[in-house]
N, C-alpha and C positions, 0 to 999 in steps of 0.2 A: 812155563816158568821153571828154570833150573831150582833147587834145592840147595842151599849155602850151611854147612855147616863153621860153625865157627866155636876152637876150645876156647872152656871158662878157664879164667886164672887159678879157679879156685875158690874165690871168695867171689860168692852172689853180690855182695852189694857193692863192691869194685869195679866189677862186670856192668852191673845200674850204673855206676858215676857217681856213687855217694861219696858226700867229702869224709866221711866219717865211716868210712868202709869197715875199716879195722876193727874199731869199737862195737859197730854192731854186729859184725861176724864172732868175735869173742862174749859177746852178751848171752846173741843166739847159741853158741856152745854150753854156756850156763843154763840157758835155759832148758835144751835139753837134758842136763842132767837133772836139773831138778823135776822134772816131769817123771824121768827115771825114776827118780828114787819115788814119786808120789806114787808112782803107779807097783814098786816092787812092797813097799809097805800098804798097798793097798789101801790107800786116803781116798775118800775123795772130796770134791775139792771145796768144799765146804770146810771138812777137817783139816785139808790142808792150810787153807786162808787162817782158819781159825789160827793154826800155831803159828803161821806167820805174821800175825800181828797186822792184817789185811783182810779186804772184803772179797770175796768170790767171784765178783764181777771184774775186778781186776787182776786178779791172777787167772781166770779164764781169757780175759786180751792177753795176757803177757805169755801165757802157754797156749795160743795160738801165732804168735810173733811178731806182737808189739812192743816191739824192743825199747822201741823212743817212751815210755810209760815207764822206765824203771832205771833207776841209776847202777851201777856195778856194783858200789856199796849194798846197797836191797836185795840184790839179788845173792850176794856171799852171805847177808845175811838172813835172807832166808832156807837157802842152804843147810845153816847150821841151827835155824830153828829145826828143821828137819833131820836134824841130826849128821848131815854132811858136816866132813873135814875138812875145810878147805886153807889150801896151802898156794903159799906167793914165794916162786925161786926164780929170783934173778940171776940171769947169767950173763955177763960182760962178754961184748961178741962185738971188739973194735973193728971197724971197715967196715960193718955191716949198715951204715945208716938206720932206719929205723926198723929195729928187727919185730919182727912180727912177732905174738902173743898167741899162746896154745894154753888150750884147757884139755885135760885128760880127767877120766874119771875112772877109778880103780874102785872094785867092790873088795869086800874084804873075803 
């Protein structure tokens, strides 16, 4: 049996057929940042739950990548229980139909 490679677009869950591709691939970006910052301030994840106003049980699914457990909301705002900054800049990008969404994380 021959060996098929076949490139990803890019986003894993586009690549699955989710209808909601998008959203969970931008979540997933969040969530790795926040796992970042638990792990550079050295939480763990007990303290981290704690300051986010959540139980441990659940922010261990959600930092394993149960994306669908947490809305974008929750997740910017835990963030900023954590002390992340986070910033929303729109950019008007006519012909583009629906332009994809990036998260970037900058340390200071």
């Amino acid at each position: 049996m021959k060996e098929q490679i076949i490139e990803g677009s890019g986003n894993v869950f586009a690549d699955l057929g989710r209808p909601d591709a998008e959203e969970r691939a931008y979540k997933a970006d969040l969530i790795m940042v926040l796992e970042n910052i638990i792990k550079r301030q050295g939480l763990t994840q007990v303290e981290a739950a704690k300051r986010c106003g959540t139980d441990q049980g659940t922010l261990s699914k959600v930092l394993r990548g149960r994306v669908g457990l947490v809305s974008t909301d929750r997740l910017i705002r835990w963030l900023g229980c954590l002390g992340g900054s986070v910033r929303i800049t729109v950019d008007e990008m006519p012909g583009m139909g629906v332009a994809p969404v990036s998260v970037h994380f900058c340390t200071a």
